[in-house]
Z-matrix of the N, CA and C atoms (Angstrom, degrees):
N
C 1 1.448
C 2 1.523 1 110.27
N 3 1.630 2 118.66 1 -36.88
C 4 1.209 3 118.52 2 174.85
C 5 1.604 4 125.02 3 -41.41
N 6 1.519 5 87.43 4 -52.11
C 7 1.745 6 104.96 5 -172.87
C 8 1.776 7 107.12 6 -75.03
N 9 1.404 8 125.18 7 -41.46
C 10 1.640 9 112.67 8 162.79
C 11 1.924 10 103.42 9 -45.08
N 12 1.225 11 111.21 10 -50.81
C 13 1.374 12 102.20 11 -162.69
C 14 1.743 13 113.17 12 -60.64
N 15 1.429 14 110.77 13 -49.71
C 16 1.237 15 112.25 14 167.76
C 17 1.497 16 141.69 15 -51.41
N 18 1.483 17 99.17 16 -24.33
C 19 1.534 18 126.84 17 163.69
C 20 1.451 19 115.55 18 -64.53
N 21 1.207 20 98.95 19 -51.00
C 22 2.159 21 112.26 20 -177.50
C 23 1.192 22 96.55 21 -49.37
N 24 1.735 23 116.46 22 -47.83
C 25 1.547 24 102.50 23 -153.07
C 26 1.159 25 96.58 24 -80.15
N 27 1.762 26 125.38 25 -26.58
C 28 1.629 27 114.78 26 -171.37
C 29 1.392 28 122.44 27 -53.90
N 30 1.754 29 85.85 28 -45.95
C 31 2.225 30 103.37 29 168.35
C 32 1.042 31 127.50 30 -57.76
N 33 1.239 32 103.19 31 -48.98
C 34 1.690 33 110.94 32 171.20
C 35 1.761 34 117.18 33 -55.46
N 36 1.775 35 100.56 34 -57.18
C 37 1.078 36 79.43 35 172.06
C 38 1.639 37 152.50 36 -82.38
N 39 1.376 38 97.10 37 -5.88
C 40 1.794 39 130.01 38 146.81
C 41 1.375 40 99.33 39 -41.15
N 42 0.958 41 118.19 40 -89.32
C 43 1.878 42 129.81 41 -162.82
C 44 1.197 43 103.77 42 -52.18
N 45 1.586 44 105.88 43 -65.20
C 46 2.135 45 108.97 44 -151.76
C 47 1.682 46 87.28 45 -96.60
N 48 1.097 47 140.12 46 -38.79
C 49 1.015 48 141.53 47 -97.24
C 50 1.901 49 95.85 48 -100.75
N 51 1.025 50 122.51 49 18.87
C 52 1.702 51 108.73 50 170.38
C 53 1.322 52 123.30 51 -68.28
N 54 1.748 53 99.81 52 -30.07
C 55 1.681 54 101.53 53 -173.32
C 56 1.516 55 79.94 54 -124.33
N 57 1.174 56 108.06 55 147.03
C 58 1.643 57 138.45 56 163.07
C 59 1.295 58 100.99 57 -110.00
N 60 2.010 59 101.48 58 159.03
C 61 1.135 60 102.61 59 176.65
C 62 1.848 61 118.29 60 -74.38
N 63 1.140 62 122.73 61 -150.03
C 64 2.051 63 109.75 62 172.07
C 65 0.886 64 133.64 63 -28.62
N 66 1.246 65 88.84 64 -47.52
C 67 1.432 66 106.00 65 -168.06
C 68 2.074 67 118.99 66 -161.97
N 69 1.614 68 106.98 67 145.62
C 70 1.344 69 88.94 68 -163.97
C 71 1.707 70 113.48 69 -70.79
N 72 1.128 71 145.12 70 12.06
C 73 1.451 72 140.56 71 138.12
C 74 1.523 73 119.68 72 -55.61
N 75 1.466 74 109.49 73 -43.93
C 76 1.333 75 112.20 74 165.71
C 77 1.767 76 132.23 75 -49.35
N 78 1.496 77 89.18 76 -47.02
C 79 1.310 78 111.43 77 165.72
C 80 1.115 79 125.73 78 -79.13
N 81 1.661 80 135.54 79 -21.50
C 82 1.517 81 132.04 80 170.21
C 83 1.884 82 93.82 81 -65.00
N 84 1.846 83 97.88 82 -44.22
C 85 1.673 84 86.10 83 -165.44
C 86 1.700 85 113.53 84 -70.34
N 87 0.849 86 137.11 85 19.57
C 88 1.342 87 135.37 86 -167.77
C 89 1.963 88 89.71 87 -122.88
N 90 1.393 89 114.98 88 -44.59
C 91 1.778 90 116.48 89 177.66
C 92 1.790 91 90.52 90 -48.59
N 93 1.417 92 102.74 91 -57.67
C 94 1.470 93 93.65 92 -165.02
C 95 1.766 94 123.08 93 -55.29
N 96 1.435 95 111.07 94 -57.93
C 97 1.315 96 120.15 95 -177.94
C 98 1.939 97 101.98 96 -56.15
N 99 1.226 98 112.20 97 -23.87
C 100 1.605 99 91.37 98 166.54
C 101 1.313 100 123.86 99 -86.53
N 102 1.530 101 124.11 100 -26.64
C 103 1.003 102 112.23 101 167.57
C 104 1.746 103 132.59 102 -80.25
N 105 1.688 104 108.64 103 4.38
C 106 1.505 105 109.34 104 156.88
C 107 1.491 106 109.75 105 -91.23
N 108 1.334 107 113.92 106 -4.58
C 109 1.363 108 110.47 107 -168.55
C 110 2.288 109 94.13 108 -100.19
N 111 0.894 110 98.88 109 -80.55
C 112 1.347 111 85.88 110 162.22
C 113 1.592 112 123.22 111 -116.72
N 114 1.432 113 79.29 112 101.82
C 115 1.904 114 95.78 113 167.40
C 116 1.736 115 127.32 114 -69.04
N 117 1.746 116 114.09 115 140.93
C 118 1.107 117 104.45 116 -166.52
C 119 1.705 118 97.83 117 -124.67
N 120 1.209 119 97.70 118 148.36
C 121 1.752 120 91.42 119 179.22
C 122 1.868 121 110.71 120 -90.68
N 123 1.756 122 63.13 121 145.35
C 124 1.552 123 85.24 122 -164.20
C 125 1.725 124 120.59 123 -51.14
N 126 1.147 125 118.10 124 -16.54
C 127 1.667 126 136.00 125 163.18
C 128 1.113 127 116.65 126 -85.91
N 129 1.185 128 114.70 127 -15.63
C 130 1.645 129 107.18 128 164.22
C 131 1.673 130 116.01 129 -89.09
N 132 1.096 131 97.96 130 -37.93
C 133 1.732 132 110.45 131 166.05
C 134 1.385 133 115.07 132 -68.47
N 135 1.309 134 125.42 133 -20.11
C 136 1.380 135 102.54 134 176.15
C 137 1.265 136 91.74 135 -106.24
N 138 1.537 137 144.67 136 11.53
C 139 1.559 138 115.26 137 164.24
C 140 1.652 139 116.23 138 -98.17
N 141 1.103 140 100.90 139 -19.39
C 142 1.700 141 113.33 140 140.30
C 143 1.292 142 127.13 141 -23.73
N 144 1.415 143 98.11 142 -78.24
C 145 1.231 144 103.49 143 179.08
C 146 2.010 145 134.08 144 -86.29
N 147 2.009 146 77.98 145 4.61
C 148 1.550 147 80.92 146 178.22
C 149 1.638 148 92.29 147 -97.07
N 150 1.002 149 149.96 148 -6.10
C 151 1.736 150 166.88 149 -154.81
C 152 1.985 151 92.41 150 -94.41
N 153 1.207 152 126.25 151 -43.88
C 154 1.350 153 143.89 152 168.61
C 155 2.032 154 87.34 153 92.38
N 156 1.641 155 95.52 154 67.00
C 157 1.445 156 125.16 155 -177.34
C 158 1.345 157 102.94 156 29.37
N 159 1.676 158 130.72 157 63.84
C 160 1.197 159 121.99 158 165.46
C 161 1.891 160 109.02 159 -79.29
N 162 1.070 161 101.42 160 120.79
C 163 1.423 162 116.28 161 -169.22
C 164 1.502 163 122.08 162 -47.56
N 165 1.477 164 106.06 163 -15.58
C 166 1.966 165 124.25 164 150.69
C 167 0.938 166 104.32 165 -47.18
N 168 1.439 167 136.80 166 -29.66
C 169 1.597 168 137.69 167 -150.74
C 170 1.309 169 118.00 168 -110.82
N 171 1.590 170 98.23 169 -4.17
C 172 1.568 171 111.11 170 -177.74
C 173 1.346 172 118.91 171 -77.25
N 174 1.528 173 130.96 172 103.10
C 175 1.430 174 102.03 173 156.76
C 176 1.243 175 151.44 174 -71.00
N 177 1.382 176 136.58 175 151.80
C 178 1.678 177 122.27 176 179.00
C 179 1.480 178 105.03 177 -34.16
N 180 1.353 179 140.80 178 -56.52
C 181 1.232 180 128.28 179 165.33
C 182 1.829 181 138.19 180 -18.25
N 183 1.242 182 90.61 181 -71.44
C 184 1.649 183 110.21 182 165.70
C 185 1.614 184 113.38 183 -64.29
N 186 1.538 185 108.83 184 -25.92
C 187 1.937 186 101.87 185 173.68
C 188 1.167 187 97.73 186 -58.07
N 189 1.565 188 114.33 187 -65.33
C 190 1.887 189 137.35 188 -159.56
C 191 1.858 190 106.76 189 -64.14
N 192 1.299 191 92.30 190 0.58
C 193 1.667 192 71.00 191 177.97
C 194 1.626 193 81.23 192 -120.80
N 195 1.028 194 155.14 193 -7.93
C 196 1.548 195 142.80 194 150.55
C 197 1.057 196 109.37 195 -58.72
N 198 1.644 197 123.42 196 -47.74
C 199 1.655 198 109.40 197 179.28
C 200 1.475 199 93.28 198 -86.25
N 201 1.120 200 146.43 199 22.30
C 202 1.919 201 111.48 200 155.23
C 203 1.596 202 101.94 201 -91.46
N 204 1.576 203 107.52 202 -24.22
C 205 1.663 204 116.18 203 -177.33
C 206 1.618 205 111.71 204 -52.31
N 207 1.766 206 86.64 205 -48.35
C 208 2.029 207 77.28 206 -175.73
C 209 1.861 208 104.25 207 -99.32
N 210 1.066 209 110.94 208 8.50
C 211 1.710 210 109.93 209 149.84
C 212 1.698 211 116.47 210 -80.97
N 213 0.663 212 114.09 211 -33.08
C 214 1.342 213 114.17 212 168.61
C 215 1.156 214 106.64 213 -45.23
N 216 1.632 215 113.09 214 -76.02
C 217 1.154 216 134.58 215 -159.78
C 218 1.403 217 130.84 216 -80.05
N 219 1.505 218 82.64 217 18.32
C 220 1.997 219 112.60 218 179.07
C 221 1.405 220 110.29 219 58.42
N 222 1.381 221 114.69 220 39.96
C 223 1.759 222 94.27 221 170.77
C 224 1.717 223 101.44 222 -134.53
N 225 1.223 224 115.31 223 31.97
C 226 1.402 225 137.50 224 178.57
C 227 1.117 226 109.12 225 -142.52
N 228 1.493 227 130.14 226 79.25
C 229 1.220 228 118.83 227 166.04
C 230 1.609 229 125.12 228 -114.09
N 231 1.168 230 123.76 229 170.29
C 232 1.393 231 115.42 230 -149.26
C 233 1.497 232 127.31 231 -24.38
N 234 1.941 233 93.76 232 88.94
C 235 1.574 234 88.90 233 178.73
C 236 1.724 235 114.49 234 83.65
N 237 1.448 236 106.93 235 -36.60
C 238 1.697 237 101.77 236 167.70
C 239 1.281 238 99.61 237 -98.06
N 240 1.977 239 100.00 238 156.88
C 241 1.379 240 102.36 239 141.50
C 242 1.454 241 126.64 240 -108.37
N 243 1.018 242 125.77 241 128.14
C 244 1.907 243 160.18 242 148.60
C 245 1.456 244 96.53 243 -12.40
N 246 1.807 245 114.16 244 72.93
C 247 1.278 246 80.04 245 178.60
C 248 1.974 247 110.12 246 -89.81
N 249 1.272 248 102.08 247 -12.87
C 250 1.536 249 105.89 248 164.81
C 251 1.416 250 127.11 249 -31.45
N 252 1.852 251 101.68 250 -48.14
C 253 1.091 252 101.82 251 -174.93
C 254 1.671 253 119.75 252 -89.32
N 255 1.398 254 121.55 253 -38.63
C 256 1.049 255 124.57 254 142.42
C 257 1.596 256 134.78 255 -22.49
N 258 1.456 257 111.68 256 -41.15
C 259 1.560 258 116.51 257 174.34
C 260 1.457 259 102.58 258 -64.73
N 261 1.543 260 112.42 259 -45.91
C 262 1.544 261 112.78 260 -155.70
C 263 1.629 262 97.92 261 -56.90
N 264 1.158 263 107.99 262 -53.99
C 265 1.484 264 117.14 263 -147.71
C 266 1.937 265 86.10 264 -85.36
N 267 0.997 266 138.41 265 -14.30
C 268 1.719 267 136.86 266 159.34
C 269 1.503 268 86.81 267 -50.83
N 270 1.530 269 109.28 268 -85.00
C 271 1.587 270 103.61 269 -136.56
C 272 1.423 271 111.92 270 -82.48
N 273 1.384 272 116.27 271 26.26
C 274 1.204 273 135.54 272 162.85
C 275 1.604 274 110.50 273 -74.66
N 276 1.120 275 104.54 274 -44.33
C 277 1.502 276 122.73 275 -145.51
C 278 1.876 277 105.88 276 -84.14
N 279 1.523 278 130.76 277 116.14
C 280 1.163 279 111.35 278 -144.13
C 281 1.473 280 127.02 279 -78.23
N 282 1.203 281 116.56 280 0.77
C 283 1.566 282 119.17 281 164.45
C 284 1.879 283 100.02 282 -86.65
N 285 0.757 284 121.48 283 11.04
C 286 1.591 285 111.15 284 166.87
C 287 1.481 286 119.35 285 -121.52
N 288 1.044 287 104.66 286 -33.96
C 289 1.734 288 116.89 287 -166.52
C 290 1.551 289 94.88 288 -50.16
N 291 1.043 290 146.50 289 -49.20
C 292 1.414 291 133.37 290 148.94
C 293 1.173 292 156.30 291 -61.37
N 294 1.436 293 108.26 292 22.32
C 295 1.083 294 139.57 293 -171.58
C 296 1.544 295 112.77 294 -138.19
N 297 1.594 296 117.82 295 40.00
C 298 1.494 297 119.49 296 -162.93
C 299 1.661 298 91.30 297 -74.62
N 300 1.186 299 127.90 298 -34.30
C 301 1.569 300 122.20 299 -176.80
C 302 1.524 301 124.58 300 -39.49
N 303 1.962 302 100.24 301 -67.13
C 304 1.311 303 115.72 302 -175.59
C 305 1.639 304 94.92 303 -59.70
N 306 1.512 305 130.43 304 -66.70
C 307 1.001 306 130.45 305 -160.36
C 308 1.402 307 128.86 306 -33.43
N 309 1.491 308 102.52 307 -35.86
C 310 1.415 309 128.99 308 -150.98
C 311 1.306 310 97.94 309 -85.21
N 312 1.411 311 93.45 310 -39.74
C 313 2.321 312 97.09 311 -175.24
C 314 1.526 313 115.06 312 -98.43
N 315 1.534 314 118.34 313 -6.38
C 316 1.207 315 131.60 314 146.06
C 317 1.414 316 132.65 315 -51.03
N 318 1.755 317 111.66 316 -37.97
C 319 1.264 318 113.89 317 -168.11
C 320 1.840 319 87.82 318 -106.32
N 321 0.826 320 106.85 319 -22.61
C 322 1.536 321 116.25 320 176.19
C 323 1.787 322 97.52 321 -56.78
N 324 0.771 323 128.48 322 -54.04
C 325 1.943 324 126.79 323 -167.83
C 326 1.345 325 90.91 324 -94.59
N 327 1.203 326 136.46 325 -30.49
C 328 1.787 327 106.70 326 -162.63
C 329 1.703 328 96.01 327 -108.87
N 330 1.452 329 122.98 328 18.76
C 331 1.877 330 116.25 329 165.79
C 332 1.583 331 96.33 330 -103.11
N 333 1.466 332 123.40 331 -8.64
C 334 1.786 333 101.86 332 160.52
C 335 1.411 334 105.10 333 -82.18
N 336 1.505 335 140.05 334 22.19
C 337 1.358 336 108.05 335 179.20
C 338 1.577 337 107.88 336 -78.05
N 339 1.120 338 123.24 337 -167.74
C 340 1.421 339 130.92 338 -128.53
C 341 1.898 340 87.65 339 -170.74
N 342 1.649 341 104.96 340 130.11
C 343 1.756 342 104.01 341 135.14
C 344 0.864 343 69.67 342 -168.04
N 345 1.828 344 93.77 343 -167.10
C 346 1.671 345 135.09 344 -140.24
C 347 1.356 346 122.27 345 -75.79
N 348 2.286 347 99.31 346 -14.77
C 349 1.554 348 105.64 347 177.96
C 350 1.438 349 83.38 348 -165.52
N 351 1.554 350 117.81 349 -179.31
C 352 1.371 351 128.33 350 -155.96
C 353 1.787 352 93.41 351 -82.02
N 354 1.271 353 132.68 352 -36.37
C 355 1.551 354 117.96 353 179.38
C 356 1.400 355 105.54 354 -60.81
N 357 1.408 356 136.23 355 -35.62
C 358 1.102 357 142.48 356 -154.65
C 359 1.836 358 89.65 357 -78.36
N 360 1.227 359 104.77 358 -63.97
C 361 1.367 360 117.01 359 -172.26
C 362 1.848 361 109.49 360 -45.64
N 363 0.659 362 108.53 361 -79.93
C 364 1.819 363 138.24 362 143.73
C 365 2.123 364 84.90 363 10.10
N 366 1.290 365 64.98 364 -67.97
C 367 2.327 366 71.85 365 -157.19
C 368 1.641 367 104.78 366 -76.84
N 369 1.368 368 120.93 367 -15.30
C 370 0.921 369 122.79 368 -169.68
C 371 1.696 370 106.55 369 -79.14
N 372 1.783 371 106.99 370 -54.22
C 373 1.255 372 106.08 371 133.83
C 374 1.281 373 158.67 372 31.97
N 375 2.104 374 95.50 373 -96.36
C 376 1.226 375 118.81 374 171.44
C 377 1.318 376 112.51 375 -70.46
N 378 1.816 377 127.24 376 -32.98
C 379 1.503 378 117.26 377 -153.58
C 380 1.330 379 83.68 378 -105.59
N 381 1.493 380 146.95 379 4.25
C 382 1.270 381 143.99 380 144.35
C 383 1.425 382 102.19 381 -26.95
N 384 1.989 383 109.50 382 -86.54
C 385 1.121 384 115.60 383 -134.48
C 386 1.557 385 83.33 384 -84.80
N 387 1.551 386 133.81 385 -39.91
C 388 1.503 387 122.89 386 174.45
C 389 1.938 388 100.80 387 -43.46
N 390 0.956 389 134.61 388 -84.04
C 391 1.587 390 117.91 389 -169.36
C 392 1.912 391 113.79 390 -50.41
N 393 1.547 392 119.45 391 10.08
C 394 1.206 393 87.34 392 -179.65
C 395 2.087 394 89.15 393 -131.66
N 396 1.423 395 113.99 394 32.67
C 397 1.241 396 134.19 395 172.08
C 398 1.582 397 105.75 396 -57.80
N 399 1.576 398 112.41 397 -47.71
C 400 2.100 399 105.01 398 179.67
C 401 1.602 400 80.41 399 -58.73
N 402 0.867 401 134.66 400 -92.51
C 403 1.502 402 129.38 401 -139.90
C 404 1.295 403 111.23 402 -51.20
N 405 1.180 404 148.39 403 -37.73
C 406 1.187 405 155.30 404 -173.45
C 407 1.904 406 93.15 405 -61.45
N 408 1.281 407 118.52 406 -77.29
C 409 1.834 408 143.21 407 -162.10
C 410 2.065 409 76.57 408 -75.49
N 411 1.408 410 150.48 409 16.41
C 412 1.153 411 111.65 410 168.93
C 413 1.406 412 131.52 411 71.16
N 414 1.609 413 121.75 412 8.06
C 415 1.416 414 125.97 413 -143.18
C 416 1.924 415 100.79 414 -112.26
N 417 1.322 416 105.34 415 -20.99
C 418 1.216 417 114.81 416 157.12
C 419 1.645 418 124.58 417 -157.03
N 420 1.378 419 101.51 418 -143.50
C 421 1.912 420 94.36 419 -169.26
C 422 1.432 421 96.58 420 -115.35
């Protein structure tokens, strides 16, 4: 159970993970209440993450517990994502707050993504703005 838990936060914080909630207690307790709320098996999560999270590899499980992560954390709300609220709490955050440009046109292309139901959407989302993280942090072209 240790190692699913340590994994969530790696994915999560890979995927969702630029803005946390207040604080990281806040945010372990919100990892936790999603993963009793939707639990993912632990073999599906590690071929996920042995795939280097190619999103083929995702199960409905692992979508739904990314979108309860950023429902929690108010930037998923019914079915949308918040990118208002999400920006605030980005360019707050101190590896971004100087970077309101990239950020801004980052979250701008990856809140039209689109799937088949709100977890899908939700994760689709998350591995948006997780694959467009070099550009955002400056780290490549």
């Amino acid at each position: 159970m240790r190692f699913i838990h340590i994994c969530n936060i790696l994915v999560l914080l890979l995927a969702f993970g630029w803005v946390k909630a207040d604080s990281d207690e806040d945010f372990q307790k919100i990892i936790k209440t999603c993963e009793i709320e939707v639990p993912v098996v632990e073999e599906d999560l590690q071929a996920f993450m042995k795939s280097k999270m190619d999103p083929a590899k995702a199960t409905p499980a692992i979508k739904c517990q990314g979108k309860c992560i950023l429902e929690k954390q108010g930037y998923f709300v019914k079915g949308v994502f918040d990118d208002k609220a999400f920006l605030e709490k980005a360019l707050n955050h101190p590896a971004l707050k100087d970077r309101h440009a990239e950020v801004t046109k980052t979250v701008d292309m990856c809140k039209t993504k689109t799937g088949a139901d709100d977890c899908e959407t939700a994760f689709n989302i998350g591995m948006c703005l997780r694959e467009n993280k070099d550009f955002v942090f400056g780290e490549s072209s």
